[in-house]
N, C-alpha and C positions, 0 to 999 in steps of 0.2 A: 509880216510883209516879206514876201520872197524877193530878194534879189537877184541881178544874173550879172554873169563878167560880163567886160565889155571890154574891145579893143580901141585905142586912142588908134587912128590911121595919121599918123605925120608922112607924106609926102612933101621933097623939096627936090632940089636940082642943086649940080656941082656939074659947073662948067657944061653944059647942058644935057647932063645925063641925072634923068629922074631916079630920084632914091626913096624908097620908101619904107618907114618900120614900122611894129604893131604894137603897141605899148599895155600891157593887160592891166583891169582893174578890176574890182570889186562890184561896181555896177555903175550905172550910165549917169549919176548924179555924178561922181568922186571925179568920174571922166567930162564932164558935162565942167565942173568946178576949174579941173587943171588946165581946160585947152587955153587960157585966156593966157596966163603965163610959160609953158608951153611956146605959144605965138609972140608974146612978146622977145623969150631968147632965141629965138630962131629966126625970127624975121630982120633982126642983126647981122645974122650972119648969112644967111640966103636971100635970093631978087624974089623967087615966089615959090611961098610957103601955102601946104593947102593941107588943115588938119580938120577930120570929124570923128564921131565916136559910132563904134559899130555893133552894135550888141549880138549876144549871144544865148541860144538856149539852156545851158547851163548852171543853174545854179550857183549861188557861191555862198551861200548859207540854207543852213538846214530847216525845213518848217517844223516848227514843233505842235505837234498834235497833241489833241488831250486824253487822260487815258477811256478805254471802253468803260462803260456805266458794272455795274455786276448786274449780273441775271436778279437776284433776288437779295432786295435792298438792306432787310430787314426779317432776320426768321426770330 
């Protein structure tokens, strides 16, 4: 199964100037799993907190293919 990175987008505000990071993962599960906690420490300390995950074409593991058959199986 090929995965691809994904960016975690945390948007928040500080005094009301929006700040935004990209947080890279491994794929959109691993990002999919952190936003909950993510949101829970952030939403502490900012009024509004607005975080999703943004995938990428990219790859982040390699598919492994099987090798070519031989021409001739059996001389």
């Amino acid at each position: 199964m090929i995965k691809y990175f994904t960016f975690m987008v945390l948007t928040y505000f500080v005094q009301g100037e929006q700040t935004t990071h990209n947080i890279l993962f491994p794929s959109y599960d691993a990002c999919s799993y952190s936003k909950a906690a993510m949101y829970a420490i952030m939403e502490n300390q900012h009024d509004s907190v607005l975080i999703h995950c943004k995938g990428t074409q990219v790859a982040s593991n390699e598919l492994v293919r099987p090798k070519p058959r031989p021409d001739k199986l059996y001389q």
